[in-house]
One Martini backbone bead per residue (centre of mass of N, CA, C, O) as a GRO file, in nm:
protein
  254
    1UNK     BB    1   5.041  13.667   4.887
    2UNK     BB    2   5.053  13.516   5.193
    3UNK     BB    3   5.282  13.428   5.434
    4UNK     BB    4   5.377  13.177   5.518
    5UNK     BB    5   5.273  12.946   5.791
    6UNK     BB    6   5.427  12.752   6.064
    7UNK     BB    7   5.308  12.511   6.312
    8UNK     BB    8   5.375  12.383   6.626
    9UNK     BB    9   5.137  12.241   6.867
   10UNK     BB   10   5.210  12.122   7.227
   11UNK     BB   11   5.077  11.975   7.472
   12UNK     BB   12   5.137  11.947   7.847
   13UNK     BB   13   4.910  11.688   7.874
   14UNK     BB   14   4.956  11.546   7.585
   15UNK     BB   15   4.975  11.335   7.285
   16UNK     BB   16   4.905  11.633   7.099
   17UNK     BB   17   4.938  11.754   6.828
   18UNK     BB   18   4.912  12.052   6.641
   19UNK     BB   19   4.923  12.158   6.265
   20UNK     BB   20   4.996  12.468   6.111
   21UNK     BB   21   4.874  12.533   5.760
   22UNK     BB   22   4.996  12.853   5.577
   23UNK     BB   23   5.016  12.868   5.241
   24UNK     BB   24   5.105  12.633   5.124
   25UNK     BB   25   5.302  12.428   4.897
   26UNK     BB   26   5.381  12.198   4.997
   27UNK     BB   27   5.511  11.897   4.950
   28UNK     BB   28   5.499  11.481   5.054
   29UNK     BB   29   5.663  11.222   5.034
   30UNK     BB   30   5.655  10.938   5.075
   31UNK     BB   31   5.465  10.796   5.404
   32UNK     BB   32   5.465  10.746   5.750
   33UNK     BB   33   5.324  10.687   6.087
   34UNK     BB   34   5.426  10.511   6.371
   35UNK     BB   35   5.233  10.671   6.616
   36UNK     BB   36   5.004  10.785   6.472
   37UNK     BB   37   4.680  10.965   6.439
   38UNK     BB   38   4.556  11.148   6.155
   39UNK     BB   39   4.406  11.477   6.125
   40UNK     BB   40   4.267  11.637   5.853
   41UNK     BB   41   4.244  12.017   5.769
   42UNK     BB   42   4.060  12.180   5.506
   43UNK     BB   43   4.079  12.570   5.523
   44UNK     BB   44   4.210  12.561   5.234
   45UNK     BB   45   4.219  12.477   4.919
   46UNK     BB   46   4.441  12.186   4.809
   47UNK     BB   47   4.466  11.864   4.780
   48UNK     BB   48   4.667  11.538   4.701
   49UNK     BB   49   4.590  11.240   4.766
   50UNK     BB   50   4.780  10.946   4.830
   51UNK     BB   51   4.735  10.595   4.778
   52UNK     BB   52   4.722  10.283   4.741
   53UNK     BB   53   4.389  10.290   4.635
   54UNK     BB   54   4.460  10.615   4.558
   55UNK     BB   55   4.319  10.960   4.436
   56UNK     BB   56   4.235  11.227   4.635
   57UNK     BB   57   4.068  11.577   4.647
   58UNK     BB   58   4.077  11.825   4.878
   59UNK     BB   59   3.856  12.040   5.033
   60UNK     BB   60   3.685  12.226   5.208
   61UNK     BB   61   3.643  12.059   5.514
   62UNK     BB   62   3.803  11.816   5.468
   63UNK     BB   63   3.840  11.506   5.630
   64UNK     BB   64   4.187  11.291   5.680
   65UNK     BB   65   4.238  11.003   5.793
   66UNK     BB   66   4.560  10.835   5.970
   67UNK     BB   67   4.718  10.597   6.007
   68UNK     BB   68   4.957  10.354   6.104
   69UNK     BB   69   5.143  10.283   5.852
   70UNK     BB   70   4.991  10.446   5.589
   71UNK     BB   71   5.103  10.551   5.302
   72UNK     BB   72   5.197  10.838   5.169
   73UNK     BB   73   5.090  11.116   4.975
   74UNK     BB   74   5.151  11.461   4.948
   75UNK     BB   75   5.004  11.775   4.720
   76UNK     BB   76   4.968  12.066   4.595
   77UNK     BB   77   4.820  12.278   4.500
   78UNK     BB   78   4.826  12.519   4.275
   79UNK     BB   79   4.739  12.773   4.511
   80UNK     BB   80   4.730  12.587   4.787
   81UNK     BB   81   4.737  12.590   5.160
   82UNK     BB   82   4.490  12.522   5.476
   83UNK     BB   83   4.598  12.324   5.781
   84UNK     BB   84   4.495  12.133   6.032
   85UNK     BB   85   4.669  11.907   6.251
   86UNK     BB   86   4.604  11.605   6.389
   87UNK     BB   87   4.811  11.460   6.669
   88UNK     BB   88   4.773  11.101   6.788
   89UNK     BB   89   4.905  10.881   6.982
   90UNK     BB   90   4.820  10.521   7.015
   91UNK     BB   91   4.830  10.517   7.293
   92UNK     BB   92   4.553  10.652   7.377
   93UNK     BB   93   4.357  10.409   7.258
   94UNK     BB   94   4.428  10.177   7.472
   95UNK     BB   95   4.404  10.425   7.713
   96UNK     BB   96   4.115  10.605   7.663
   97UNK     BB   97   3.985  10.894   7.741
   98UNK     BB   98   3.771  11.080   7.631
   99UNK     BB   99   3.712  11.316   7.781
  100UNK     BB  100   3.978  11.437   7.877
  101UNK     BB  101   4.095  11.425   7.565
  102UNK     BB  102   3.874  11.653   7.470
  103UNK     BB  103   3.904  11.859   7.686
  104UNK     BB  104   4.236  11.856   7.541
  105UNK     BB  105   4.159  11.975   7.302
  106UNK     BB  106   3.929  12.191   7.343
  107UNK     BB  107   4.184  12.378   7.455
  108UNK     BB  108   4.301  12.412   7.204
  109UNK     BB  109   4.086  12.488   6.988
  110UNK     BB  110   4.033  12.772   7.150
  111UNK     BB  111   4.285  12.890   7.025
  112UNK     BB  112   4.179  12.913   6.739
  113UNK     BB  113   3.947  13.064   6.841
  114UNK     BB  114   4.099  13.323   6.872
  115UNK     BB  115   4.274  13.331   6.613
  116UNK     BB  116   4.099  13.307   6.388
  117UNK     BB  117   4.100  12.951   6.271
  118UNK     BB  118   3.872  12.853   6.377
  119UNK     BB  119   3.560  12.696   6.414
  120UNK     BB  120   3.291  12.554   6.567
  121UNK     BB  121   3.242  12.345   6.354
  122UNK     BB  122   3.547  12.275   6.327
  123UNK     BB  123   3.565  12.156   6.588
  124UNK     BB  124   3.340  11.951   6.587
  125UNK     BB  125   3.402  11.775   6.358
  126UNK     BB  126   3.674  11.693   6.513
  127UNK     BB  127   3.542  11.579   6.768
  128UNK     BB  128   3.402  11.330   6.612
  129UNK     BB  129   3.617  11.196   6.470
  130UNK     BB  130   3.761  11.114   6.737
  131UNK     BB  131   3.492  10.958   6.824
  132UNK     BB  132   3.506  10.755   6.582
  133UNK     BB  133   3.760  10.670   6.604
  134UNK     BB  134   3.800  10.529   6.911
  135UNK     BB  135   3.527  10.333   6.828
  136UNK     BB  136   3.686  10.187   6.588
  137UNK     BB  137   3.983  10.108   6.797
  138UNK     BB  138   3.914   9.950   7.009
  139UNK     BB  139   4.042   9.654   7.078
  140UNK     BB  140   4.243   9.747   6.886
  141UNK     BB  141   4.564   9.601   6.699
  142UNK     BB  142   4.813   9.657   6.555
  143UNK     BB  143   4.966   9.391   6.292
  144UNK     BB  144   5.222   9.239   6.312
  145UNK     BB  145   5.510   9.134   6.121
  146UNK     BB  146   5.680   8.886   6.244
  147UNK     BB  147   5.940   8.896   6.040
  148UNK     BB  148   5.920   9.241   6.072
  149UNK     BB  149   5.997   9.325   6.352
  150UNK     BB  150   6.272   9.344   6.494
  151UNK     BB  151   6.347   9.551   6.214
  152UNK     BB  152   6.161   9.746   6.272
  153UNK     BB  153   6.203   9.845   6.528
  154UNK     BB  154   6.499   9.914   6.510
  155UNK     BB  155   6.458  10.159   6.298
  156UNK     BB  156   6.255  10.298   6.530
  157UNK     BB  157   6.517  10.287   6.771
  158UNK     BB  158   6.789  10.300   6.569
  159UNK     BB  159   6.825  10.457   6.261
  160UNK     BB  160   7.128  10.586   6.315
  161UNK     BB  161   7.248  10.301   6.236
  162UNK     BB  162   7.472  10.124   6.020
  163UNK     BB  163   7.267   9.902   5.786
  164UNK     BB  164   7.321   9.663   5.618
  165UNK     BB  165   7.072   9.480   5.442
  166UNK     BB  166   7.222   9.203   5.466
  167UNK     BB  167   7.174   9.213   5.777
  168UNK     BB  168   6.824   9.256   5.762
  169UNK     BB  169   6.818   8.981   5.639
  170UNK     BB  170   6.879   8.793   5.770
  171UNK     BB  171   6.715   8.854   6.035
  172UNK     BB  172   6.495   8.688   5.833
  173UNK     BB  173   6.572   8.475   5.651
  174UNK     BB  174   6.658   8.691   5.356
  175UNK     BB  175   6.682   8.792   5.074
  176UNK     BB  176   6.738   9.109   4.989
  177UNK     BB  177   6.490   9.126   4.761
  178UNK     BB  178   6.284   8.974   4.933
  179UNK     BB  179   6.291   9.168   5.184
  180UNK     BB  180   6.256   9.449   4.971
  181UNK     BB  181   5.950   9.354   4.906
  182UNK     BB  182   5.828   9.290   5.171
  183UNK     BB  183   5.855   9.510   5.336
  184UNK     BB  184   5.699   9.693   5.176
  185UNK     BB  185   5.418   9.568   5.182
  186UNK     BB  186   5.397   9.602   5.476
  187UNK     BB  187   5.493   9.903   5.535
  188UNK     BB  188   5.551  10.085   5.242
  189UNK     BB  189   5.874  10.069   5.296
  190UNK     BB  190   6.125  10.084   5.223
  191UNK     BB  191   6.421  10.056   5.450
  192UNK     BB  192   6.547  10.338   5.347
  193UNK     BB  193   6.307  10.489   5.405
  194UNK     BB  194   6.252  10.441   5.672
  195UNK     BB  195   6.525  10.506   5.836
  196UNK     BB  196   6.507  10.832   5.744
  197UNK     BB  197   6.286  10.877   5.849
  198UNK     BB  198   6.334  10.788   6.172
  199UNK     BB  199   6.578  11.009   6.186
  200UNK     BB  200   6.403  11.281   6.142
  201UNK     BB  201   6.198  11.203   6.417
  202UNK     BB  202   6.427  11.210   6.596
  203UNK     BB  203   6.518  11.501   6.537
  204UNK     BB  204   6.242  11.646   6.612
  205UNK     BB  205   6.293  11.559   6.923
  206UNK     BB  206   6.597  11.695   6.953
  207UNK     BB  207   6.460  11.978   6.898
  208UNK     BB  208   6.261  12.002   7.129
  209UNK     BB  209   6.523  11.989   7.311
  210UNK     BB  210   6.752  12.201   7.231
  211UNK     BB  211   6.945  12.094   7.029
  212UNK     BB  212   7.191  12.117   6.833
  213UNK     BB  213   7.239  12.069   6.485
  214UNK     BB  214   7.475  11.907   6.496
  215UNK     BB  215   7.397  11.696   6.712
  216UNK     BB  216   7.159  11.572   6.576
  217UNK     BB  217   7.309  11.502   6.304
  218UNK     BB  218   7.520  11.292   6.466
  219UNK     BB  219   7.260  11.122   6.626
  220UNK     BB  220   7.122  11.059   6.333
  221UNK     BB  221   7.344  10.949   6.108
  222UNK     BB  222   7.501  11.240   6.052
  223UNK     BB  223   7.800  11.370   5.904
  224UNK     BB  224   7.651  11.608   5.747
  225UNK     BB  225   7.501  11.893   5.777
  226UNK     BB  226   7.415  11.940   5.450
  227UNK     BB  227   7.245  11.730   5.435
  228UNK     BB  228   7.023  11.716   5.700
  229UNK     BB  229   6.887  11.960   5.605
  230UNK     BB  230   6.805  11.843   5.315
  231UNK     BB  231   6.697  11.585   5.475
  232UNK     BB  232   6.455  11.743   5.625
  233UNK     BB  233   6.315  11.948   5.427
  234UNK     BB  234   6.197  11.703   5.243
  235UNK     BB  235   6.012  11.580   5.510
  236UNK     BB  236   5.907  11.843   5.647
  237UNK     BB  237   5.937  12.168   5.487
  238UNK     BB  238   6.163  12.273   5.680
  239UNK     BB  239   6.409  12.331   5.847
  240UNK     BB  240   6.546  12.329   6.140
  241UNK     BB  241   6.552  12.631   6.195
  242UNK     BB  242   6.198  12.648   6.180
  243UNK     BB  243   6.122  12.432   6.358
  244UNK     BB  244   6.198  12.566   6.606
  245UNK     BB  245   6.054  12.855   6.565
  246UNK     BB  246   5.732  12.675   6.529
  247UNK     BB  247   5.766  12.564   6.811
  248UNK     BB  248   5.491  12.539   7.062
  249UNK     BB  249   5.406  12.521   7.390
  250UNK     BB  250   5.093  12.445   7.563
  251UNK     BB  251   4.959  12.564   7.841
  252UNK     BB  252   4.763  12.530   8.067
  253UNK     BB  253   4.440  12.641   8.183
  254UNK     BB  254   4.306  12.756   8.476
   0.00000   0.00000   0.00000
């Protein structure tokens, strides 16, 4: 079997990232993305995707939008997957220019076809995702439960604070278990499961900024560096130094 290889690649020009796993195993425990909607290419092998919902086996080709906020798990089929995820910004739908943010995205694109990771007609299928989602969710826009806006904020702005239950649940003005079973209801996640991904979400910020991996774990309310490195494993799928190695900014073509 050939080896594994993840990599991130992110536009110099827009809040684009595209993320390429080849031959991976890796599982995704129970997450949400709070920024971004994700639009998922399986280019080869088969994962199983959890939701709310129910639970679907996506095979080559399959193509999976993922809003914000929508908790999910990914699986790894048995033979393993071969995937190219686009992340955009929730804010790019706001104010969109469709032609612009398509020809930075065909620009990304182009790279992976000369890489021969992509075909033209798999740039074709995610380019029509991509104006079929923006055309889904103009004037759309999220709706927060003001009870947990405060809160989820805060979590998402301060992951890093040591916060009590106590704490948080006052701030809603809600007993600890009502507060924790509400709260999940809403955002999809216990309250330790957000702080813990958006400490992590923090971190991979801090890590493509090039602070050193101990500075980044006690930025972000990690005081034991192999914990860190642990739960960052957990959640991303390989260690702060891979992930490191993996990222690489895209410079625009002239």
């Amino acid at each position: 079997m050939e080896k594994r290889e993840i990599k991130y690649y992110h536009s110099m020009t827009s809040e684009i990232e595209m993320v390429y796993c080849k031959n991976s195993h890796i599982s995704y425990p129970e997450h949400n993305h709070i920024s971004v909607y994700t639009i998922v290419l399986v280019i080869d092998g088969c994962i199983e995707l959890k939701k709310k919902d129910g639970t679907i086996i996506h095979h080559i080709n399959d193509l999976i939008i993922i809003p914000p906020y929508e908790p999910h798990t990914i699986i790894s089929g048995k033979e393993g997957y071969t995937t190219l995820t686009v992340c955009m910004k929730k804010e790019l739908f706001s104010d969109f220019d469709k032609n612009s943010q398509l020809s930075i995205f065909t620009e990304l694109a182009d790279y992976f076809i000369s890489k021969g990771i992509l075909y033209k007609e798999q740039v074709r299928m995610l380019s029509d995702t991509i104006v079929t989602l923006y055309e889904g969710i103009t004037d759309q826009k999220y709706k927060s439960n003001a009870t947990f806006a405060s809160t989820k904020k805060l979590l998402e702005t301060s992951p890093e604070r040591e916060l009590k239950l106590d704490e948080l649940s006052q701030v809603s003005y809600l007993s600890k278990y009502h507060f924790t079973r509400q709260f999940k209801k809403v955002v999809g996640l216990t309250p330790h499961q957000f702080q813990l991904q958006n400490r992590i979400r923090k971190a991979q910020h801090l890590l493509k900024q090039k602070y050193p991996i101990i500075e980044v774990a006690l930025a972000t309310g990690f005081y034991d560096q192999s914990h860190f490195i642990k739960t960052f494993k957990r959640v991303v799928g390989i260690t702060p130094s891979e992930y490191l190695q993996a990222y690489i900014f895209l410079p625009n073509r002239d």
